[in-house]
MARGU-555346 format. One record per atom (N, C-alpha, C, O, CB): residue number from 1; residue in three letters; atom name; x, y, z. Coordinates in steps of 0.001 Angstrom, whole numbers, plus 500000, padded with zeros to 6 digits. Each point is the difference from the previous one (the first is absolute). Glycine has a CB too. Example, Ala and Ser with C-alpha at 12.3 -4.5 7.8 and 13.67 -1.06 7.14 Angstrom:
BEGIN
{1, 'Ala', 'N', {513190, 494310, 507800}},
{1, 'Ala', 'CA', {499110, 501190, 500000}},
{1, 'Ala', 'C', {500900, 501200, 500000}},
{1, 'Ala', 'O', {501036, 499981, 500665}},
{1, 'Ala', 'CB', {497072, 498846, 500581}},
{2, 'Ser', 'N', {501542, 502223, 498034}},
{2, 'Ser', 'CA', {500820, 501190, 500060}},
{2, 'Ser', 'C', {499230, 501090, 500730}},
{2, 'Ser', 'O', {500509, 501108, 500169}},
{2, 'Ser', 'CB', {500675, 498264, 497686}},
This chain:
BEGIN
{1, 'Unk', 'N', {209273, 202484, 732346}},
{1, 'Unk', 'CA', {500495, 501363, 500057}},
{1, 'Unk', 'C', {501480, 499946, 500380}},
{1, 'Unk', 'O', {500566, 499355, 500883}},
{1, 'Unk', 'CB', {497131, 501564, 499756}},
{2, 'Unk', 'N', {502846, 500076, 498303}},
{2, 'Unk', 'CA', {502010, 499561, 500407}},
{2, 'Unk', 'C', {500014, 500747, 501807}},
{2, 'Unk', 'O', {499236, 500796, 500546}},
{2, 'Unk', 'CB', {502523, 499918, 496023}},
{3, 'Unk', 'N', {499236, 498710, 503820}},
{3, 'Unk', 'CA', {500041, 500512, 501374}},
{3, 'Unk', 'C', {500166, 501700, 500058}},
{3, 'Unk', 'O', {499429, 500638, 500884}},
{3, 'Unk', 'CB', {501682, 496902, 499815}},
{4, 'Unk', 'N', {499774, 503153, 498212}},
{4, 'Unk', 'CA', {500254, 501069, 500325}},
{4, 'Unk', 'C', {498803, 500989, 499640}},
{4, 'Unk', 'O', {500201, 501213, 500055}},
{4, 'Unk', 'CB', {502200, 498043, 499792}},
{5, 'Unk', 'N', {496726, 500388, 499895}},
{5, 'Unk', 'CA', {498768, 500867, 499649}},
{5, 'Unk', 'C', {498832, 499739, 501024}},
{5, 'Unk', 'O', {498964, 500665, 499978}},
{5, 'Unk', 'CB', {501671, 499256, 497469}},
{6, 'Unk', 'N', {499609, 499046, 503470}},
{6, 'Unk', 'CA', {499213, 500335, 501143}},
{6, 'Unk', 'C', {500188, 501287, 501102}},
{6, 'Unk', 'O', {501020, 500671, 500152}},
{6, 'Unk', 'CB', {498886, 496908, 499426}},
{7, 'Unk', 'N', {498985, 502541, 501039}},
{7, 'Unk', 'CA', {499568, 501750, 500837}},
{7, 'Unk', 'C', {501108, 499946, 500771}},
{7, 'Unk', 'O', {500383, 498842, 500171}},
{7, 'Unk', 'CB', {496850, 501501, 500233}},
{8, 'Unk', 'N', {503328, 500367, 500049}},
{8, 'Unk', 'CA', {500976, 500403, 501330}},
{8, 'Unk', 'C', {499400, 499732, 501105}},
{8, 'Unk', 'O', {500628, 499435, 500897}},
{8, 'Unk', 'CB', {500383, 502302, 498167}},
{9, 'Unk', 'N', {497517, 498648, 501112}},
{9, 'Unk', 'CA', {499855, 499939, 501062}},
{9, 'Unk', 'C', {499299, 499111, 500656}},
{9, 'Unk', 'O', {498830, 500230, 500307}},
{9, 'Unk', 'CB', {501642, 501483, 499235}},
{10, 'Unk', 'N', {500173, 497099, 500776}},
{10, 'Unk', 'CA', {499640, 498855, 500951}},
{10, 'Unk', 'C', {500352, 499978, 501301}},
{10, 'Unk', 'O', {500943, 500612, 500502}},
{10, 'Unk', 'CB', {499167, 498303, 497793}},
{11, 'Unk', 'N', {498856, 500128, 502433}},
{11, 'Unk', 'CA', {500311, 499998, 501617}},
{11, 'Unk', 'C', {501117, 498764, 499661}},
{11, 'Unk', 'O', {499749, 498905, 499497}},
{11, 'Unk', 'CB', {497543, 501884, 502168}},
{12, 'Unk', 'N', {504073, 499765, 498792}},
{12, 'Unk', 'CA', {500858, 498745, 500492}},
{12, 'Unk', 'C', {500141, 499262, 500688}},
{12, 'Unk', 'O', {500868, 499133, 499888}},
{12, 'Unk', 'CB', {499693, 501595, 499596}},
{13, 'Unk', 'N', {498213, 499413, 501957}},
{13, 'Unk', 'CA', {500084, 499143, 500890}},
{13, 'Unk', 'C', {498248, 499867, 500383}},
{13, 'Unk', 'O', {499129, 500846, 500200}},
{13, 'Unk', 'CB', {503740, 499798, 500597}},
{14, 'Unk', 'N', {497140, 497937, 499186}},
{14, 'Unk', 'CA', {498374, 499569, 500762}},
{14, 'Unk', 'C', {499768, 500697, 501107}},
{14, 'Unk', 'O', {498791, 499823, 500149}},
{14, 'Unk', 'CB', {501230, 497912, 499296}},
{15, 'Unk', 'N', {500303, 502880, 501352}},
{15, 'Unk', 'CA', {499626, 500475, 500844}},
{15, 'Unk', 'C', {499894, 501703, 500143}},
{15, 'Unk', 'O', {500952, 500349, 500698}},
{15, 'Unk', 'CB', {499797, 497318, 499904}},
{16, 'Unk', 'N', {498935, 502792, 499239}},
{16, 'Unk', 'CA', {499318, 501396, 500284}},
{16, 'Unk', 'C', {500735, 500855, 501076}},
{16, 'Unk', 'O', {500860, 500851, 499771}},
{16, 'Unk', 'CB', {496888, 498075, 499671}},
{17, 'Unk', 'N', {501800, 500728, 501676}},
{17, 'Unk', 'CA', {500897, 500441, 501274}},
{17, 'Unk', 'C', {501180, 499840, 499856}},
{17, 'Unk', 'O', {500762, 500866, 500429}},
{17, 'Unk', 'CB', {497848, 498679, 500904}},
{18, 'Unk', 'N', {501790, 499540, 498154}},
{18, 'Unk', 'CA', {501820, 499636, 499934}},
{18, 'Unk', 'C', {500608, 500562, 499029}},
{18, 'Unk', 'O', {501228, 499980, 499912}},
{18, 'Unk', 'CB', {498642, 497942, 500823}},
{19, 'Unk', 'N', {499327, 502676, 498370}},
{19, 'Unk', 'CA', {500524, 500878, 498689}},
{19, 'Unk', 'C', {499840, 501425, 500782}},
{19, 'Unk', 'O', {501024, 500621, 499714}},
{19, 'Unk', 'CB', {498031, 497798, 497818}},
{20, 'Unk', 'N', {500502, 502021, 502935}},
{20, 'Unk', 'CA', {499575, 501069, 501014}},
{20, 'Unk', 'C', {500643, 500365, 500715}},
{20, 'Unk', 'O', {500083, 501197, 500278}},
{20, 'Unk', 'CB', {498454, 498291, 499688}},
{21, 'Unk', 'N', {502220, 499483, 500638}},
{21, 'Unk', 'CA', {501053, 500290, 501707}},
{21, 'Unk', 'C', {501289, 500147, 498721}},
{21, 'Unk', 'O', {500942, 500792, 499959}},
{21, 'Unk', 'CB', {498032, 497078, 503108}},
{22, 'Unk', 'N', {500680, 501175, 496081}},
{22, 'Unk', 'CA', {501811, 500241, 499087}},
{22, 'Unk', 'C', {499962, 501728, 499620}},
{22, 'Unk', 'O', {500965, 500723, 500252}},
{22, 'Unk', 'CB', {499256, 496331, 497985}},
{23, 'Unk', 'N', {498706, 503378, 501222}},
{23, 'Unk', 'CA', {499690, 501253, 499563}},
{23, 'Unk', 'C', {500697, 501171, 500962}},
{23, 'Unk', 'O', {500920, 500782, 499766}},
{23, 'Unk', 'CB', {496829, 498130, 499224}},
{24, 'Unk', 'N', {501487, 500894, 502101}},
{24, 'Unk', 'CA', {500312, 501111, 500954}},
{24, 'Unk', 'C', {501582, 499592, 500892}},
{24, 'Unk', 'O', {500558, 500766, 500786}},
{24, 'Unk', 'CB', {496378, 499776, 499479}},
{25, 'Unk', 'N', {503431, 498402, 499443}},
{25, 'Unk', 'CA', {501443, 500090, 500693}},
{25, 'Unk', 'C', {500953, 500226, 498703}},
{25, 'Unk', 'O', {501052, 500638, 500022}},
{25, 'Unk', 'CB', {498459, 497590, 502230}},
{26, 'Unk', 'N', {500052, 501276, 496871}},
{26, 'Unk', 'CA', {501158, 500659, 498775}},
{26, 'Unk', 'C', {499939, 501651, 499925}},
{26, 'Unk', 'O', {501015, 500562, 499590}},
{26, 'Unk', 'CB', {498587, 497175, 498691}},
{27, 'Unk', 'N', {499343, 503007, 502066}},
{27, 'Unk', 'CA', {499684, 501338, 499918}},
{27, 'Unk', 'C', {500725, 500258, 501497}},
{27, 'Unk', 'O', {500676, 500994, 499733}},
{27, 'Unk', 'CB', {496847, 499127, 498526}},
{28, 'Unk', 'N', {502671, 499658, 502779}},
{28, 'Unk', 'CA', {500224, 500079, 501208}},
{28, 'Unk', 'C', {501611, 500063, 500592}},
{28, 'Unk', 'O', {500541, 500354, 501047}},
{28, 'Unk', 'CB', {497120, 498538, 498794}},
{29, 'Unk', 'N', {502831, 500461, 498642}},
{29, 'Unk', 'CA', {501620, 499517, 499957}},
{29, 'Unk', 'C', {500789, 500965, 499320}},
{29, 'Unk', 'O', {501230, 500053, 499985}},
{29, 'Unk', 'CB', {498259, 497566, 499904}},
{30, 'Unk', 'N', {499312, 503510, 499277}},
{30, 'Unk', 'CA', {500398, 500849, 499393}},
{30, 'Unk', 'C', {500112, 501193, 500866}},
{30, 'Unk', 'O', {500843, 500827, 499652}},
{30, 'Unk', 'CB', {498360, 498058, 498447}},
{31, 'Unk', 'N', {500074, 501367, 503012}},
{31, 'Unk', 'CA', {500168, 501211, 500492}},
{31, 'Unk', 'C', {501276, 499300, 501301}},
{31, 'Unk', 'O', {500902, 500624, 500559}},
{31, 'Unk', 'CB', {496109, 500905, 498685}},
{32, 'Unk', 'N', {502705, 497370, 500870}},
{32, 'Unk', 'CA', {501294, 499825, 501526}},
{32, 'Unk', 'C', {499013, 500553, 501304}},
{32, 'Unk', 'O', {499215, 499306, 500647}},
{32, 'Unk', 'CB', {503666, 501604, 497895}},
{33, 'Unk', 'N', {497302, 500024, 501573}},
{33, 'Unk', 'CA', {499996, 500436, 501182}},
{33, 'Unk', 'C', {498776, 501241, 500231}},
{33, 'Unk', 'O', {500263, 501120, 499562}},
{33, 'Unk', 'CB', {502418, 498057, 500445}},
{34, 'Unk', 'N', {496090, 500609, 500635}},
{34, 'Unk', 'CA', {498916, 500924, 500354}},
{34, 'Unk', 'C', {500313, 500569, 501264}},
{34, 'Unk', 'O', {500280, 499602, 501131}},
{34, 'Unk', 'CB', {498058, 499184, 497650}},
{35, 'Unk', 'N', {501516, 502270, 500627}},
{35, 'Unk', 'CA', {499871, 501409, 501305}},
{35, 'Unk', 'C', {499328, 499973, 501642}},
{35, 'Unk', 'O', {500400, 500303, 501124}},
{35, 'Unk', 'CB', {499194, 500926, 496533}},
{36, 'Unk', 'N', {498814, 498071, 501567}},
{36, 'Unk', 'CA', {499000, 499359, 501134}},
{36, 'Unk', 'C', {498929, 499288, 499373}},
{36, 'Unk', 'O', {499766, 499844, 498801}},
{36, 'Unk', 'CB', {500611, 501963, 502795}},
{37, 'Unk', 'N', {498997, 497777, 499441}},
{37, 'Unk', 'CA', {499001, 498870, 499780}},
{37, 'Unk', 'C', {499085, 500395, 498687}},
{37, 'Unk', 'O', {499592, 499254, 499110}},
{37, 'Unk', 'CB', {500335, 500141, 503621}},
{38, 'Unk', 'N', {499861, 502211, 497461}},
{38, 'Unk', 'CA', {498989, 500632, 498946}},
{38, 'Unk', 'C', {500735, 499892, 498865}},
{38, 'Unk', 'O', {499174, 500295, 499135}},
{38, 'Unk', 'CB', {499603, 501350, 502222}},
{39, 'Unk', 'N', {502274, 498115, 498076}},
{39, 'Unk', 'CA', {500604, 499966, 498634}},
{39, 'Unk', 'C', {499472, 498328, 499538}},
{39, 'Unk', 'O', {499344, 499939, 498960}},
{39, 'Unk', 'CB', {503135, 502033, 501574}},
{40, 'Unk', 'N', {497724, 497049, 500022}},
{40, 'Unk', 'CA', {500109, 498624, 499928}},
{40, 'Unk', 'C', {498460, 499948, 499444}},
{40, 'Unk', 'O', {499632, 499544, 498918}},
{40, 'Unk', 'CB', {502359, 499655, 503135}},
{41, 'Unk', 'N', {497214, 501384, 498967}},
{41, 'Unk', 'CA', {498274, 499469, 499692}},
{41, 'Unk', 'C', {499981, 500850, 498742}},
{41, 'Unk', 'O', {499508, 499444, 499018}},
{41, 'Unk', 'CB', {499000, 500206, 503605}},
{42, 'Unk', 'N', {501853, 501369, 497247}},
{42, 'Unk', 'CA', {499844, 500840, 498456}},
{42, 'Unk', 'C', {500305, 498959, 498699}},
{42, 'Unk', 'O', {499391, 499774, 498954}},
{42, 'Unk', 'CB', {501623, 502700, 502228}},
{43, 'Unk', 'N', {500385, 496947, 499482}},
{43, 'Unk', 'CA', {500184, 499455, 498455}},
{43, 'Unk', 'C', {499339, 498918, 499587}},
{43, 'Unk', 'O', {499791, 499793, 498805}},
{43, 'Unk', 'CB', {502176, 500925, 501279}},
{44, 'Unk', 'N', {497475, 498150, 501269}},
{44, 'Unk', 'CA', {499214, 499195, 500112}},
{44, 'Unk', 'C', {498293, 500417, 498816}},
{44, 'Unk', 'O', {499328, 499646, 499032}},
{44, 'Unk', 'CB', {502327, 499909, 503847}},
{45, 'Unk', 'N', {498459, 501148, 497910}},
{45, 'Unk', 'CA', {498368, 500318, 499568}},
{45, 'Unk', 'C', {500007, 500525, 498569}},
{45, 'Unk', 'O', {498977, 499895, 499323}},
{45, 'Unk', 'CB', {500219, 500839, 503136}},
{46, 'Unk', 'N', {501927, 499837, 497040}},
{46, 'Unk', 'CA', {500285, 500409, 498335}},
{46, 'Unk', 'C', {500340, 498729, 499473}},
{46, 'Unk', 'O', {499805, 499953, 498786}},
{46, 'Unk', 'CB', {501191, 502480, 501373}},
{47, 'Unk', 'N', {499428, 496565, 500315}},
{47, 'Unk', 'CA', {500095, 498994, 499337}},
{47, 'Unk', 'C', {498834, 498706, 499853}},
{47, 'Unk', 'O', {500031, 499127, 499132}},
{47, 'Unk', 'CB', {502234, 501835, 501474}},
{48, 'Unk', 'N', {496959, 499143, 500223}},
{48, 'Unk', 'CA', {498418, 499644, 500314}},
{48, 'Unk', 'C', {499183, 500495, 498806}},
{48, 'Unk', 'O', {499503, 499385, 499056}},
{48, 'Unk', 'CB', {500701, 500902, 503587}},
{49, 'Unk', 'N', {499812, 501450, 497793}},
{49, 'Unk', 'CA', {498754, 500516, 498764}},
{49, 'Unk', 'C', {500526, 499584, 498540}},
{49, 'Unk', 'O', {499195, 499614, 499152}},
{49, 'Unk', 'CB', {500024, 502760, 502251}},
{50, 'Unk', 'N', {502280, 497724, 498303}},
{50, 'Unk', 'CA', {500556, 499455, 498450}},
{50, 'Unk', 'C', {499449, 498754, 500147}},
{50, 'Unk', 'O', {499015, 500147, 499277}},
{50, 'Unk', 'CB', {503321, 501012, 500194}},
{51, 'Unk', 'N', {497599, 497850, 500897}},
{51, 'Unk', 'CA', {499780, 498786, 499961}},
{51, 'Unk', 'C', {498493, 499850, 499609}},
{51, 'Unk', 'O', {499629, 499391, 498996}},
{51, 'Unk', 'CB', {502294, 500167, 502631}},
{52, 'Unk', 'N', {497129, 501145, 499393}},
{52, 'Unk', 'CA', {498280, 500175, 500074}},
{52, 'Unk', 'C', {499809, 500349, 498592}},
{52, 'Unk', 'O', {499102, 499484, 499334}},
{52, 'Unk', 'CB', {500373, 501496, 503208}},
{53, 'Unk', 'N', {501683, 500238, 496791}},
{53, 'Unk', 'CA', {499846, 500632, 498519}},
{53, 'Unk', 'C', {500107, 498862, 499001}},
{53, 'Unk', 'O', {499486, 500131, 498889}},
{53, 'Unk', 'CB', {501611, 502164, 501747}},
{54, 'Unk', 'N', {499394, 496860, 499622}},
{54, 'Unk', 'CA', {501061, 498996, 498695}},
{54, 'Unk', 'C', {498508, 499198, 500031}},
{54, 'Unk', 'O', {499298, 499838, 499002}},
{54, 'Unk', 'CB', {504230, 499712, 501578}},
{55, 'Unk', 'N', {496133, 499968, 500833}},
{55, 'Unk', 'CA', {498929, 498902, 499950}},
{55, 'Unk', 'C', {498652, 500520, 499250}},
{55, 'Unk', 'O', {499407, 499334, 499152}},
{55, 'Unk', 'CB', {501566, 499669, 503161}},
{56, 'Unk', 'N', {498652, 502241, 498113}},
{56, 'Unk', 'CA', {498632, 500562, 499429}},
{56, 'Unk', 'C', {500244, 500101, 498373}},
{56, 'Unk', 'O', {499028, 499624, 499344}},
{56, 'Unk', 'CB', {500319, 501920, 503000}},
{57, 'Unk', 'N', {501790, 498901, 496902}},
{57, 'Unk', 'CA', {499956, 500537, 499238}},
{57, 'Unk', 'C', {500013, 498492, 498720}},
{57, 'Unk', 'O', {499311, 499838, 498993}},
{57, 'Unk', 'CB', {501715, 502829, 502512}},
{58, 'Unk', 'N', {500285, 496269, 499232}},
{58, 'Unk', 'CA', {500267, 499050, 498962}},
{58, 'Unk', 'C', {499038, 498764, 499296}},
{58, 'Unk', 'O', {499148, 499456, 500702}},
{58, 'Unk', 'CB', {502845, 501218, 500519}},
{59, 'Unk', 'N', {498156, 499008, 497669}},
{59, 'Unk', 'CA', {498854, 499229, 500355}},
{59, 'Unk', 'C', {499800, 498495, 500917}},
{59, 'Unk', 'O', {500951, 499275, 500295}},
{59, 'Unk', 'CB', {498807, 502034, 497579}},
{60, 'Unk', 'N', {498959, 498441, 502454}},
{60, 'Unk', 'CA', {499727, 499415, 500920}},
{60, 'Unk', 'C', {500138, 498529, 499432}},
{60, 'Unk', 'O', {500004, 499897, 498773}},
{60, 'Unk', 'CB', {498646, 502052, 502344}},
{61, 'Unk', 'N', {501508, 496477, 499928}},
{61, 'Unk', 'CA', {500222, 499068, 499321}},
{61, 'Unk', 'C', {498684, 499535, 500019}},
{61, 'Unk', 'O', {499947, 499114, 499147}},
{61, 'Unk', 'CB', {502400, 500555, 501213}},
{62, 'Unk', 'N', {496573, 500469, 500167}},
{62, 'Unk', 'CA', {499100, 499497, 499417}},
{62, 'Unk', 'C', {498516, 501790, 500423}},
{62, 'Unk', 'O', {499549, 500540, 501011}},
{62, 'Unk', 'CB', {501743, 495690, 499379}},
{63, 'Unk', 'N', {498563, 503948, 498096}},
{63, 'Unk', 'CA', {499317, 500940, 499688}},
{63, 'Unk', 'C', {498558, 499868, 500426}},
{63, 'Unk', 'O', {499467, 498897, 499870}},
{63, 'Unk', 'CB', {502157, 501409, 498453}},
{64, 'Unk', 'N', {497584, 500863, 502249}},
{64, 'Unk', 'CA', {498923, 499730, 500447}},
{64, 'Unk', 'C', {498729, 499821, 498835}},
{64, 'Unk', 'O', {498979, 499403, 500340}},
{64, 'Unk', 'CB', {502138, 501781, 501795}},
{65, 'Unk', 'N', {499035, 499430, 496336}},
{65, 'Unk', 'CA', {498953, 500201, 499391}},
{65, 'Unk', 'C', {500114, 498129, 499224}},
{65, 'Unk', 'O', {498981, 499349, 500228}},
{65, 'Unk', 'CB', {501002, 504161, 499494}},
{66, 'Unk', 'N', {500656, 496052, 499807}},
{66, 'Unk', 'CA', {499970, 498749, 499698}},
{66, 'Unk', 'C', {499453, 498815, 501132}},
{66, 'Unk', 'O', {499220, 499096, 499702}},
{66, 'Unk', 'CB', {502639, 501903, 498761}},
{67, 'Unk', 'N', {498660, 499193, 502731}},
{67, 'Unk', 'CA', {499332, 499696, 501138}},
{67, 'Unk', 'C', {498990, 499833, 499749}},
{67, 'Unk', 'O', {499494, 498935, 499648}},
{67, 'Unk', 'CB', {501527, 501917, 501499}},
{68, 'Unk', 'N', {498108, 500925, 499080}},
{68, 'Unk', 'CA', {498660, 499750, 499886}},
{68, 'Unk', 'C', {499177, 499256, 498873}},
{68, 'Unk', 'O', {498958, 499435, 500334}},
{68, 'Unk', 'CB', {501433, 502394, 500876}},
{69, 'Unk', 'N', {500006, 498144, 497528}},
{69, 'Unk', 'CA', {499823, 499227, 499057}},
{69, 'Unk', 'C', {499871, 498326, 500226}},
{69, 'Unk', 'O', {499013, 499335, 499686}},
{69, 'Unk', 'CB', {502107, 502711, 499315}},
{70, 'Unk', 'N', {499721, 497604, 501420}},
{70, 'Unk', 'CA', {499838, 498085, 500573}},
{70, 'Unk', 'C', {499252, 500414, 501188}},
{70, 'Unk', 'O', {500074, 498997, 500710}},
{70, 'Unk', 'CB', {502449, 499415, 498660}},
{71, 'Unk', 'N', {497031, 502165, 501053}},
{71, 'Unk', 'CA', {499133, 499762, 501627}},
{71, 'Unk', 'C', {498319, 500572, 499480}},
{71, 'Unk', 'O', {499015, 499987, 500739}},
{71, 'Unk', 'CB', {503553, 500854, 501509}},
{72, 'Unk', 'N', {497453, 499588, 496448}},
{72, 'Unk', 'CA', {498555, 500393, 499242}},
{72, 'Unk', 'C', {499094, 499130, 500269}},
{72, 'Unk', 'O', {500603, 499127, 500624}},
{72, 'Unk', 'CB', {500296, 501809, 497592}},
{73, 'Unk', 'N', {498485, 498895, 501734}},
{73, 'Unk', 'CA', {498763, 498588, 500197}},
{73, 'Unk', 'C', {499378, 500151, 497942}},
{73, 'Unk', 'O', {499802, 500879, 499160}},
{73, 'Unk', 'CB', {498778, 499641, 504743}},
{74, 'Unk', 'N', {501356, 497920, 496231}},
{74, 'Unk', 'CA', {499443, 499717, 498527}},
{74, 'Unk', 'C', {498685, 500592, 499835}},
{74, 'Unk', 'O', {499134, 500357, 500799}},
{74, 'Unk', 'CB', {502041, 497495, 499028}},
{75, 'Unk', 'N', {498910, 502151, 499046}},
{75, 'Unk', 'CA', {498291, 500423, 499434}},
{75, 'Unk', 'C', {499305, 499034, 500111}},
{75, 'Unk', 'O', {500626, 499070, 499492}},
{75, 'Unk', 'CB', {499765, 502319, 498883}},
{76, 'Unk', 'N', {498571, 498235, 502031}},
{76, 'Unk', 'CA', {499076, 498809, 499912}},
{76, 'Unk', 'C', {500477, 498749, 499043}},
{76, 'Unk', 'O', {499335, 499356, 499189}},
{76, 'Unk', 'CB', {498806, 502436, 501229}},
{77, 'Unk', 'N', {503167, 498091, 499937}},
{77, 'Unk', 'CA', {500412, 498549, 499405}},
{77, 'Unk', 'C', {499568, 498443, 500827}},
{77, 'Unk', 'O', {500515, 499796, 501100}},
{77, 'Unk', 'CB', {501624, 501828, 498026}},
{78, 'Unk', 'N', {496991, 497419, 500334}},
{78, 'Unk', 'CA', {499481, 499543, 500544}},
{78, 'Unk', 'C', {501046, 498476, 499636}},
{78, 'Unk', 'O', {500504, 499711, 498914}},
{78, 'Unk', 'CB', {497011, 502157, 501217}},
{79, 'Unk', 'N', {502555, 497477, 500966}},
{79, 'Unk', 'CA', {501068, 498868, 499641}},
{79, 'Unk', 'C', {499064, 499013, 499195}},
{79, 'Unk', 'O', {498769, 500015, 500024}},
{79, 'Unk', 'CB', {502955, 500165, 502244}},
{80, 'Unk', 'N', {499178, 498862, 496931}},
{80, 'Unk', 'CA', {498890, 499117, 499680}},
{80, 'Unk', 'C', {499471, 498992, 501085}},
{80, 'Unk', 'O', {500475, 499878, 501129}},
{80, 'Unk', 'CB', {500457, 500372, 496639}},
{81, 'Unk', 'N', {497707, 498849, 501562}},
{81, 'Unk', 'CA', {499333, 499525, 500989}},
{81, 'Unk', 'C', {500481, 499092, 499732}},
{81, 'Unk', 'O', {500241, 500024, 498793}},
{81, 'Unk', 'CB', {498043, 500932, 501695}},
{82, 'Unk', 'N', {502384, 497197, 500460}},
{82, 'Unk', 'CA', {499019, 498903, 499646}},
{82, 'Unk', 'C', {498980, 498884, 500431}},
{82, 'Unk', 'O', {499711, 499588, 501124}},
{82, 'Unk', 'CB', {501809, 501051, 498023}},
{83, 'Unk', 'N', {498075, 499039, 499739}},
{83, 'Unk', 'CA', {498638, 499629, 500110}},
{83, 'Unk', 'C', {499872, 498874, 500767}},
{83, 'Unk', 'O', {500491, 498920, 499672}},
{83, 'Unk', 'CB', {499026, 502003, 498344}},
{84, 'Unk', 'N', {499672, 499314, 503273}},
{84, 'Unk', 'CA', {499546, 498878, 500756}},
{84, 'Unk', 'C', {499217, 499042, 499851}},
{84, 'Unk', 'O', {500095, 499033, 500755}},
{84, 'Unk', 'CB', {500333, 502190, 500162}},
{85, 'Unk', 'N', {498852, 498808, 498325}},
{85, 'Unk', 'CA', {498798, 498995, 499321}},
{85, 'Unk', 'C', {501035, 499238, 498905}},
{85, 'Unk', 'O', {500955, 500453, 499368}},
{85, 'Unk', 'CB', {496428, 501327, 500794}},
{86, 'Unk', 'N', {501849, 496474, 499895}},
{86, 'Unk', 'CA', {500392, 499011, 499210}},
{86, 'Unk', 'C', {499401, 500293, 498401}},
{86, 'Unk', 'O', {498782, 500161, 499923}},
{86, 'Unk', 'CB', {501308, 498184, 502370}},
{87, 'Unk', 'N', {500724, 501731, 496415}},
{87, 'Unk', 'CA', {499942, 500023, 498929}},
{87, 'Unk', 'C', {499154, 499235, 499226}},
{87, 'Unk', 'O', {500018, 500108, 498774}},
{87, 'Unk', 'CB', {501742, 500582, 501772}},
């Protein structure tokens, strides 16, 4: 796949939390300066539920219905036998 036709939206960093703290201090750098404590947890927590939104909605890296598919149990597939008795 040429590079420029891959999705936009990738995690750029292995870590979760650390993409997270970058999130809310790049958002944090934009306002400068909060009024009081209650502005800070506001923007915190709007930037939490966007995040909770992106995760529920995008798709997942490993899907649950294929899952359940490899964890099915076989139909009465019986392995072969071999034979203990001399020929």
């Amino acid at each position: 796949m040429p590079r420029s036709a891959r999705p936009i939206s990738r995690i750029h960093s292995t870590n979760s939390l650390e993409r997270l703290n970058k999130d809310v201090k790049r958002r944090a750098d934009v306002v400068g300066i909060f009024p009081n404590e209650g502005a800070i947890i506001r923007l915190i927590g709007a930037v939490l539920l966007e995040v909770n939104d992106e995760w529920q909605t995008q798709n997942r890296y490993m899907q649950t219905e294929p899952m359940a598919e490899l964890m099915a149990p076989a139909i009465d597939v019986q392995p072969p036998q071999i034979a203990t008795e001399a020929a």
